[in-house]
C-alpha positions as CSV (number, residue, x, y, z in Angstrom):
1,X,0.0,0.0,0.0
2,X,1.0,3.1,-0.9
3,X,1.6,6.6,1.4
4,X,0.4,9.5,1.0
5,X,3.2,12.1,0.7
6,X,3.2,16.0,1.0
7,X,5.9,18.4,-0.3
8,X,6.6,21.3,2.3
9,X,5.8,24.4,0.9
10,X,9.0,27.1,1.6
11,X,7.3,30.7,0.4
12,X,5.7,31.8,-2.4
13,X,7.9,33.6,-4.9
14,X,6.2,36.1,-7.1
15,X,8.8,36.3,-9.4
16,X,7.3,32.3,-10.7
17,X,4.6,31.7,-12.8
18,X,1.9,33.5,-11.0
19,X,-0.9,30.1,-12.2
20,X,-0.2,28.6,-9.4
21,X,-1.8,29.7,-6.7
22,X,-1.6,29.0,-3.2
23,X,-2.7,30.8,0.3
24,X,-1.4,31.4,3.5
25,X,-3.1,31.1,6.7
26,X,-1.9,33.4,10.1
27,X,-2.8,33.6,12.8
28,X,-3.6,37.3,13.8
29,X,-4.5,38.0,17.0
30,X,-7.2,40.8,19.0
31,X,-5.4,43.4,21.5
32,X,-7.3,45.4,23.8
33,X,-6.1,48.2,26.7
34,X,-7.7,49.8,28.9
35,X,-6.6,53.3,27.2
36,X,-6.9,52.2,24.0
37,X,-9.0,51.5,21.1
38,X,-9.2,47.2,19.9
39,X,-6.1,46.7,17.7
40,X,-5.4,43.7,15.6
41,X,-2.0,42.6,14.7
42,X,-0.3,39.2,13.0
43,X,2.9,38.3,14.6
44,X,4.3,36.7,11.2
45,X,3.5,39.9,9.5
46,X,5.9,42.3,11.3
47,X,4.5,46.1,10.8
48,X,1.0,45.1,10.1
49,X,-1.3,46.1,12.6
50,X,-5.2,48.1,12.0
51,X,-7.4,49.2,14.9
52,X,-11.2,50.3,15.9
53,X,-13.5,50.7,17.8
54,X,-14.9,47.5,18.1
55,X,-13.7,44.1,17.5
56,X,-15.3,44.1,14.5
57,X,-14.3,47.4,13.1
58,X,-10.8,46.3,14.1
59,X,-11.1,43.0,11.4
60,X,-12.6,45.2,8.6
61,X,-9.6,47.5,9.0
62,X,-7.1,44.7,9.7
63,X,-8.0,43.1,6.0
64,X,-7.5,46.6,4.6
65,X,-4.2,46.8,6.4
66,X,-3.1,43.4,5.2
67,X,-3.4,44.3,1.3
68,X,-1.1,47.7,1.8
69,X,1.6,46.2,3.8
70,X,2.1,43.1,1.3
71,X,1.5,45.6,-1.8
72,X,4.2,48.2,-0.4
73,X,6.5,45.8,0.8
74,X,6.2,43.9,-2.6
75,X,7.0,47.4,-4.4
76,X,9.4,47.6,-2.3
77,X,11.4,44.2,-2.2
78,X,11.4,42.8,-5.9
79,X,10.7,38.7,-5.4
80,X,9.4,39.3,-2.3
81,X,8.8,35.9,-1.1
82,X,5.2,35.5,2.0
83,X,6.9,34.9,5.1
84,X,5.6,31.4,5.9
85,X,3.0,30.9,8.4
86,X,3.5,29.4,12.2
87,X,0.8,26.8,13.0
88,X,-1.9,28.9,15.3
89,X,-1.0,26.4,17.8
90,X,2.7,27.7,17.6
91,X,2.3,31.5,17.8
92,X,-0.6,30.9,20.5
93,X,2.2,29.2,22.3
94,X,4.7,31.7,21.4
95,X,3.0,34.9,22.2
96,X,3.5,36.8,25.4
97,X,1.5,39.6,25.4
98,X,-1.8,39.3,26.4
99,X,-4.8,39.1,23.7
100,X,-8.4,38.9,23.5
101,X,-9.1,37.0,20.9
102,X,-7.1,34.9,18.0
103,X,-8.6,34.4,14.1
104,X,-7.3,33.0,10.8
105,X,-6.5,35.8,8.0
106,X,-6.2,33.7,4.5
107,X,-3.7,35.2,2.1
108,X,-3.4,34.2,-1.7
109,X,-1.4,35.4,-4.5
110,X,-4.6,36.8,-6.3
111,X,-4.6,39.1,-3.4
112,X,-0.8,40.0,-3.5
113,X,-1.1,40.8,-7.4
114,X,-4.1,42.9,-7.5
């Protein structure tokens, strides 16, 4: 009988032949103080970070945040390669700053070459 097999998946180079597509899943995670406004951030997307007034608010501008960081750091880094993603479990683990709340943000190419 037979195994299945999968291939690991290093990045996703832009600079390839943009057909095939793949997506990325972080882990991005829901901040709250008590001086502050929600905030949502993605700890394997250094610099991205939206906030609101509510939680939800917070998401909506998160998603807009997501597509200008990867735009203007494509721009800026020609074959700018998606850093690849930490398993939830791993950055839950791995986080030590306190958070409200932690939700899957789905990245694809189409998204990165719009």
């Amino acid at each position: 009988m037979r195994r299945p097999f999968s291939i690991p998946v290093m990045a996703i180079n832009y600079t390839t032949d943009e057909a095939f597509m793949m997506a990325y899943q972080y882990t991005a995670l829901i901040r709250k103080n008590p001086e502050t406004d929600y905030w949502v951030d993605c700890p394997d997307l250094p610099g991205c970070i939206a906030s609101g007034k509510s939680i939800e608010e917070a998401k909506a501008q998160f998603a807009d945040a997501i597509h200008f960081h990867l735009v203007g750091v494509k721009d800026q880094k020609k074959g700018y390669s998606l850093p690849i993603p930490r398993s939830r479990k791993q950055v839950l683990a791995e986080e030590e700053d306190e958070y409200l709340e932690a939700y899957t943000v789905t990245v694809d190419e189409p998204f990165m070459t719009q």
